[in-house]
Each structure stands twice: as C-alpha cells, then as structure tokens.
C-alpha positions as CSV (number, residue, x, y, z in Angstrom):
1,X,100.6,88.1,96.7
2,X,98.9,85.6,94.5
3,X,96.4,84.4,96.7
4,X,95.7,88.2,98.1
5,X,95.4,89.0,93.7
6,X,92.9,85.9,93.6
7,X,90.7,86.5,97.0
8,X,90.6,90.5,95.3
9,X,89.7,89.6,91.7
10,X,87.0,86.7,92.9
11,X,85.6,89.7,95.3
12,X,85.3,92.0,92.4
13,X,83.9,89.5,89.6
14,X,81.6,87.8,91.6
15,X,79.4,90.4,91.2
16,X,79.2,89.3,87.8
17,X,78.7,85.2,88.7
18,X,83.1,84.6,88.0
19,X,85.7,84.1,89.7
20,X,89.7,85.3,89.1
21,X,89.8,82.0,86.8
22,X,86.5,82.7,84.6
23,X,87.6,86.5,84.2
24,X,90.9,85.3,83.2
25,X,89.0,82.6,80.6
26,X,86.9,85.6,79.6
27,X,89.5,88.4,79.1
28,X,91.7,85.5,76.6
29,X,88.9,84.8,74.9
30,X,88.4,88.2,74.2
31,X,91.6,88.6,73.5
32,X,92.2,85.9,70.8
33,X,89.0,85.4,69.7
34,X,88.4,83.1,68.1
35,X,89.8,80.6,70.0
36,X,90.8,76.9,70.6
37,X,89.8,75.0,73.8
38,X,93.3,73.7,73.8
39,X,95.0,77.0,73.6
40,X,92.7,78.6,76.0
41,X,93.5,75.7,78.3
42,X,97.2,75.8,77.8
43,X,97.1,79.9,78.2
44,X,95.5,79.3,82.1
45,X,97.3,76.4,83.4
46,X,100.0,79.1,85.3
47,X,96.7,80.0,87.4
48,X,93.9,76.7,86.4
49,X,94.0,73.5,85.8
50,X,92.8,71.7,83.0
51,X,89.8,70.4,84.9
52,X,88.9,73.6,86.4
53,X,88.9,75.4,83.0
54,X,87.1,72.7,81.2
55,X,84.0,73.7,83.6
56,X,84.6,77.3,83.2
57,X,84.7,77.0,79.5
58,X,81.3,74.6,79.6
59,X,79.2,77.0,82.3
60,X,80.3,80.1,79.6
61,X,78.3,77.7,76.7
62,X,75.2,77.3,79.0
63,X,75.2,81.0,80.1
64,X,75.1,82.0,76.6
65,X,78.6,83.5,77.2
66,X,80.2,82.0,74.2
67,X,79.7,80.0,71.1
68,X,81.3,77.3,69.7
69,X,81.7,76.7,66.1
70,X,81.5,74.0,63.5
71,X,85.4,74.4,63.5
72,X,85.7,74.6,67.7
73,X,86.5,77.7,67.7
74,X,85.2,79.8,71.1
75,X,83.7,83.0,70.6
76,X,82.3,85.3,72.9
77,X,78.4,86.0,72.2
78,X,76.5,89.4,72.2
79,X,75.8,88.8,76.3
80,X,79.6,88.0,76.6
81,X,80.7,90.5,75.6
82,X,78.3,92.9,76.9
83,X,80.0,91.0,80.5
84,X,83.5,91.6,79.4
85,X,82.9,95.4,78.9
86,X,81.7,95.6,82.8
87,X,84.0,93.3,83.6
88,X,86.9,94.8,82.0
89,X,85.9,98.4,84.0
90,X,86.3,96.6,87.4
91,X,89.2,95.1,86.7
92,X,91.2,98.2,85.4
93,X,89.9,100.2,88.4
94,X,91.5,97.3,90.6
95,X,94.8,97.0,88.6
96,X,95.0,100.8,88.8
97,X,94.7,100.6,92.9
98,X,97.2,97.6,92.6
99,X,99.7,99.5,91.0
100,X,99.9,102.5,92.8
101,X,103.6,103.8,93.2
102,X,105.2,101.3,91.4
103,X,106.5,102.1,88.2
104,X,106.8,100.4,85.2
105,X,110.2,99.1,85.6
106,X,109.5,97.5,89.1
107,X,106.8,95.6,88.0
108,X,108.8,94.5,84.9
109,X,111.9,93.7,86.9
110,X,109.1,92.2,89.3
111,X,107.6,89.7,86.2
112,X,111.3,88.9,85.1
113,X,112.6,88.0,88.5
114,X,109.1,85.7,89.2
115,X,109.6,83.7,85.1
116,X,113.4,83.0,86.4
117,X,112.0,81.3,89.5
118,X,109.5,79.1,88.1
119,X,112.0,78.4,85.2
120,X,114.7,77.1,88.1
121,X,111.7,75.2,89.4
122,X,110.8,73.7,86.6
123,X,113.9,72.3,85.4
C-alpha cells in the first residue's frame, strides 16, 4: 500500500517538479511554519531519510520555495506557497479517491493497528 501511495502521490506532484517526499516536506512546512530543519527532518524520517530530506529542504531554498532565517527557521516564500495551494488541491482530490467507502473508523482502526506494528518492531 505504501509503495502504490508513493508511485500515486510522485505521479500527481510531479506535475509540479516533487515527489511524495517534497510534498510531504512542503505540506509540514506549511503546516508548522515556521520551522526547524531538525524538526522537519525528524517529522519525515517514517517516509525519508535524513539525507534525502536534507536535499529536498536545500532544492526548496534554490527554487525560491522557502526562506531561511537569521534564527533557521524555514518558511515557505510567496512562490511556495502559491505551490502548496495547487499542490494541496491535487492531493485532496487524490485522498478523496483513496478513501472511497472506508469510513472513518477503518482508517483509524487501520492507523492504530499499523503504530502497534512498527512499535513491536521497534522494540
């Protein structure tokens, strides 16, 4: 399900240059804006490594996608956010097909049932 999710989301956003990764980067910037590189990296390690983010995070700042300040806090700029907006719209139409005939309660019981697997994993 995860890779199908990924293959979906990097067909849908690469109409705007990202990938499932750099939407997610985009969407928590948005999100907690503004924001710390370390937080943001900590927030995607479930779907990006450290690595992988870093470069995200670094191609935003050429693009003119975000800012950083004094402080290192990430914000998005007028252009990002101007890409969330359309991005945002794609990916709502795509969660919308996603979810189709399942209810709220499956996909919670859904979300529980995943966190208690990689929690036995983990430990």
């Amino acid at each position: 399900a995860d890779r199908l999710l990924t293959r979906k989301i990097d067909e849908i956003q690469s109409e705007f240059g990202l990938t499932r990764t750099g939407w997610q980067l985009l969407n928590s910037i948005n999100e907690n804006s503004p924001a710390k590189r370390d937080m943001l990296i900590q927030l995607l390690l479930p779907f990006s490594d450290k690595n992988n983010t870093t470069q995200v995070l670094a191609e935003f700042n050429r693009n003119q996608i975000t800012t950083v300040s004094a402080q290192n806090e990430i914000t998005l700029t007028e252009k990002g956010k101007q890409l969330f907006t359309a991005c945002s719209e794609k990916q709502q139409q795509f969660r919308q097909k996603a979810m189709q005939n399942i209810s709220e309660q499956e996909y919670q019981t859904t979300v529980a049932t995943l966190q208690k697997i990689v929690t036995n994993i983990e430990e």
